[in-house]
NULOSE-273734 format. One record per residue (C-alpha): residue number from 1; residue in one letter; x, y, z. Coordinates in Angstrom, 2 decimals. Layout:
! residues N
   n res      xx      yy      zz
 NUM   A       X       Y       Z
...
***
This chain:
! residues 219
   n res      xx      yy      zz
   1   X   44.63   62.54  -41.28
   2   X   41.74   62.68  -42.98
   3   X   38.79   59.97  -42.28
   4   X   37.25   58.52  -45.46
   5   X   33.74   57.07  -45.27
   6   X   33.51   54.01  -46.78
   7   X   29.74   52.98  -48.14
   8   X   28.99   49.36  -48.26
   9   X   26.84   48.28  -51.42
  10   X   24.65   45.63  -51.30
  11   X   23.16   43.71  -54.26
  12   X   19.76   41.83  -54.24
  13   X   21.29   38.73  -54.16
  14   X   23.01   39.55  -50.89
  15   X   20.19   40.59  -49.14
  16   X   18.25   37.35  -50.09
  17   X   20.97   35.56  -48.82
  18   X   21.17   37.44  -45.54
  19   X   17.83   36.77  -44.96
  20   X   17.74   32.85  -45.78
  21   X   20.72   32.99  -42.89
  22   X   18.44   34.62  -40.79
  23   X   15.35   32.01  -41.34
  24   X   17.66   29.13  -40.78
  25   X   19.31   30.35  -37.62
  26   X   15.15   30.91  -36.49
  27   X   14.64   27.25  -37.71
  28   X   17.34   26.36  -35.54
  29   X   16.10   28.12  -32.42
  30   X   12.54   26.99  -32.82
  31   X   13.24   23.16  -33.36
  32   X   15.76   23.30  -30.30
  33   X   12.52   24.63  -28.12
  34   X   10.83   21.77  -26.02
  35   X    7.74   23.88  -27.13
  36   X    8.21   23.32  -31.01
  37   X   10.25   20.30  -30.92
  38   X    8.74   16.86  -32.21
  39   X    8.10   14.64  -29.99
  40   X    7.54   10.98  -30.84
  41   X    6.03   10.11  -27.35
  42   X    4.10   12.83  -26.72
  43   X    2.70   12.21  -30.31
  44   X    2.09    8.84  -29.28
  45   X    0.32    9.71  -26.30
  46   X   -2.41   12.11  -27.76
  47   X   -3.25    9.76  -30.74
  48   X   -3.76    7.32  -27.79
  49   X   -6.18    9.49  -25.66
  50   X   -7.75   10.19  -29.01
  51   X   -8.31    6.34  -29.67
  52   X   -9.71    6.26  -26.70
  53   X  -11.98    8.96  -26.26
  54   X  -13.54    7.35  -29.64
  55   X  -14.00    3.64  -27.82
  56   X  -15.55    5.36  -24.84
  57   X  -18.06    7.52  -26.70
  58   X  -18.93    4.17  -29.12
  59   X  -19.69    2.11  -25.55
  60   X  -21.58    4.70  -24.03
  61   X  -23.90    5.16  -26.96
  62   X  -24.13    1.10  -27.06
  63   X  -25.08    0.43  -23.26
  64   X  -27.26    3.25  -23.39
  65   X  -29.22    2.32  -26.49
  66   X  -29.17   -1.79  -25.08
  67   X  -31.14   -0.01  -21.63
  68   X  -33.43    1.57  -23.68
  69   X  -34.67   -1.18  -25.28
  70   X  -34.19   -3.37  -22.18
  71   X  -36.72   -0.76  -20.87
  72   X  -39.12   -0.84  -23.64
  73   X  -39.33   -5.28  -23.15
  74   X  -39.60   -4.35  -19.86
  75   X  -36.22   -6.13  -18.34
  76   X  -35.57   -4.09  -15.91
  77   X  -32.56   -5.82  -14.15
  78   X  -30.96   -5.59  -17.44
  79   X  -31.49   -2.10  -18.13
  80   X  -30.33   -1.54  -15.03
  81   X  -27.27   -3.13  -15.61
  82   X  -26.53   -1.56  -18.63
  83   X  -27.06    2.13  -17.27
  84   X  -24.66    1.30  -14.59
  85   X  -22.05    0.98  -16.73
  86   X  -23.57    4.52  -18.71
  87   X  -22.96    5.99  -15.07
  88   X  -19.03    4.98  -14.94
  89   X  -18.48    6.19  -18.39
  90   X  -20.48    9.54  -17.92
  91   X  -21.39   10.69  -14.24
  92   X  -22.73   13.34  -15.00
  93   X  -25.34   12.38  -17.75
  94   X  -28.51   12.92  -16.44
  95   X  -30.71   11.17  -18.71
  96   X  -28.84    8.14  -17.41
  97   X  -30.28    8.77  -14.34
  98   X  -33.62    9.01  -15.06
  99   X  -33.65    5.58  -17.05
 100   X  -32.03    3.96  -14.32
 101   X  -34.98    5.43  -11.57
 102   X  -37.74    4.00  -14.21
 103   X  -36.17    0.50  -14.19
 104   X  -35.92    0.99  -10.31
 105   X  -39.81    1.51  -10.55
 106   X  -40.44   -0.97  -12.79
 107   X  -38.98   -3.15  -10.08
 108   X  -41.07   -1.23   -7.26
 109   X  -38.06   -0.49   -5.72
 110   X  -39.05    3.16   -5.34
 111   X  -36.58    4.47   -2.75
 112   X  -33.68    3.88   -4.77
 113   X  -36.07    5.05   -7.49
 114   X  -35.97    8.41   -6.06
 115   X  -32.79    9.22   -5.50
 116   X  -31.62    8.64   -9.13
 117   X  -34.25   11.13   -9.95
 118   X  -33.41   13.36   -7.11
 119   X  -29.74   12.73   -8.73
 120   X  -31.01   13.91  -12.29
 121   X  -32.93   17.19  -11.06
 122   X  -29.53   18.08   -9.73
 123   X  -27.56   17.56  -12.48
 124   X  -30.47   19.43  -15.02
 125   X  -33.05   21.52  -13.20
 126   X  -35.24   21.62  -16.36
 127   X  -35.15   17.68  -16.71
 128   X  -39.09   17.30  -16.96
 129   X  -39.52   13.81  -17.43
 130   X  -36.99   13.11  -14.24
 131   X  -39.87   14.84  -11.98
 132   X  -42.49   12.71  -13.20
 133   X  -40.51    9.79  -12.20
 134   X  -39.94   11.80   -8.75
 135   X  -43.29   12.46   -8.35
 136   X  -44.35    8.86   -8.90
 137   X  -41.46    7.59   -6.60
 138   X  -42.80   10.39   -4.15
 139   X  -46.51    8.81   -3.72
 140   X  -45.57    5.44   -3.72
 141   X  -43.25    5.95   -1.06
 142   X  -45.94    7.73    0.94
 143   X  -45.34   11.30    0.53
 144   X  -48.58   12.84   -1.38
 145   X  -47.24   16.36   -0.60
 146   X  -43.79   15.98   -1.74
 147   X  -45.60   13.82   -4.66
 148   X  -47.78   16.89   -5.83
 149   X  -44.63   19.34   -5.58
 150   X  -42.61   17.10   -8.25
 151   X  -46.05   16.53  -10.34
 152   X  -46.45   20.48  -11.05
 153   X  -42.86   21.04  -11.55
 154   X  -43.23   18.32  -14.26
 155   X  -46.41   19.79  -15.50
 156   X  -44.72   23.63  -16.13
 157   X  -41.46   22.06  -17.84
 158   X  -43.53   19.90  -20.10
 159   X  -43.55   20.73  -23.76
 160   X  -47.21   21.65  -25.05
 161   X  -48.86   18.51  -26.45
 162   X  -47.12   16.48  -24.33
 163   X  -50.03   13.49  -23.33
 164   X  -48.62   13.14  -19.89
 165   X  -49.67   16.36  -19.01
 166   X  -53.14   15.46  -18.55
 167   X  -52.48   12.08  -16.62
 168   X  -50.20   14.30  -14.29
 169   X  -53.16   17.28  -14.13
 170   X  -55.88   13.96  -12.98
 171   X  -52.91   12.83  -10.38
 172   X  -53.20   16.40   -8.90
 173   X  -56.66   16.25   -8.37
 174   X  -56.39   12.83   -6.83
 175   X  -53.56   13.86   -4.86
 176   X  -55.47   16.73   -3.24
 177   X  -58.45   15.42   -2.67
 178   X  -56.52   12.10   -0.78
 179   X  -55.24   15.03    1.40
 180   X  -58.03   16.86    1.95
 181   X  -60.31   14.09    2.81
 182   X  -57.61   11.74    4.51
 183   X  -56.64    8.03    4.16
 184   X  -59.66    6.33    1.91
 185   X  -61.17    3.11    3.60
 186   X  -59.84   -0.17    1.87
 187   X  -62.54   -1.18    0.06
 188   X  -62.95    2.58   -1.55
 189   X  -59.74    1.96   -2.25
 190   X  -59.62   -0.59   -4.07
 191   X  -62.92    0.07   -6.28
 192   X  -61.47    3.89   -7.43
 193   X  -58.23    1.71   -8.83
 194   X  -60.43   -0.29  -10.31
 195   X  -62.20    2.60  -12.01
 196   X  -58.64    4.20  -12.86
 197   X  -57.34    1.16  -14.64
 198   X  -59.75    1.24  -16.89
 199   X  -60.21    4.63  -18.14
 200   X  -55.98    4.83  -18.46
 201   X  -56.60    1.96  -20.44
 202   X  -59.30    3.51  -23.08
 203   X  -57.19    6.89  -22.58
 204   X  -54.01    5.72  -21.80
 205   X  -51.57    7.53  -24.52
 206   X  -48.57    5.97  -26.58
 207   X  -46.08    4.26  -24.54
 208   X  -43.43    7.55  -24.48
 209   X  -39.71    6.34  -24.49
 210   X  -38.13    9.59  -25.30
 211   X  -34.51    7.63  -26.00
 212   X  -32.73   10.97  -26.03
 213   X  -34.41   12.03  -22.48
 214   X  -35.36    8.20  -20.66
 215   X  -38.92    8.96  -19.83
 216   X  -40.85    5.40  -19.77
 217   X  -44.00    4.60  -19.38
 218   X  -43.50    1.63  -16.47
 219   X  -47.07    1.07  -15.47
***
């Protein structure tokens, strides 16, 4: 017996409609897939976390901006309170830090004062104003040496023109020259503070509350 081939034509309008099979069955597939299929709580959740990303991000900028001008009128409980709250919502913002060790000195409370700026020079090495604030912390607390070693750091991370350099450069030479001569006598003391106070106050530069960074002046 002869075998006939037999040839199978196919019109245009076949192939299109093999094809739109094809797509559906895919359509099918896909939508079936826990991957690609809709899913009302899922949706639900991520519009949530979005929602509340937003009302995070909206307090944080609020608290912080109400402790920087708590720190400008000089309310330092207040600002302190504030940047607490900047701390829960971002841990690991270290301007926060350094605001909250400047209302710490403001308060005198310069232990706790340095460790929020020992905090912020952890989180950003190049934080400049966060080692003035150490440095300050540093030689109230005692420690000239330590004091100096913050004070240069500040000094080489400080942008040019910056008017705190040259306070920090006339700490230095204090600083060294308390060492190198010792403890001063009381009454020497007192008269070279005396003599400070008033040439910071014919020199002493704009008050410098760099809201993005938390450098205050808090003398």
């Amino acid at each position: 017996m002869t075998q006939k081939n037999i040839t199978v034509l196919t019109t245009p309008s076949m192939l299109s409609l093999a094809m739109l099979m094809i797509m559906v069955a895919a359509i099918v597939i896909l939508a079936r897939s826990p991957d690609y299929a809709y899913d009302p709580a899922r949706s639900l959740i991520a519009s949530q976390r979005s929602t509340k990303a937003g009302a995070v991000q909206d307090e944080l900028t609020q608290r912080f901006d109400q402790a920087v001008m708590m720190l400008h009128a000089k309310q330092y409980e207040h600002a302190i309170a504030a940047l607490h709250r900047v701390i829960q919502l971002a841990p690991r913002m270290p301007e926060a830090y350094v605001n909250m060790g400047y209302a710490l000195l403001g308060l005198k409370r310069y232990h706790a004062a340095h460790d929020f700026f020992r905090t912020a020079t952890d989180l950003d090495p190049y934080q400049a104003n966060a080692y003035w604030g150490l440095a300050v912390a540093l030689e109230n607390g005692g420690d000239l040496k330590a004091a100096l070693g913050a004070m240069r750091i500040f000094i080489h991370l400080a942008e040019p023109g910056d008017p705190f350099v040259r306070r920090a450069r006339s700490a230095l030479w204090e600083w060294e020259n308390q060492l190198a001569r010792g403890p001063l006598p009381e009454h020497e003391k007192q008269f070279l503070e005396r003599g400070a106070k008033r040439w910071e106050e014919r020199t002493k530069p704009r008050q410098d509350v760099v809201e993005d960074a938390g450098r205050i002046n808090v003398d």
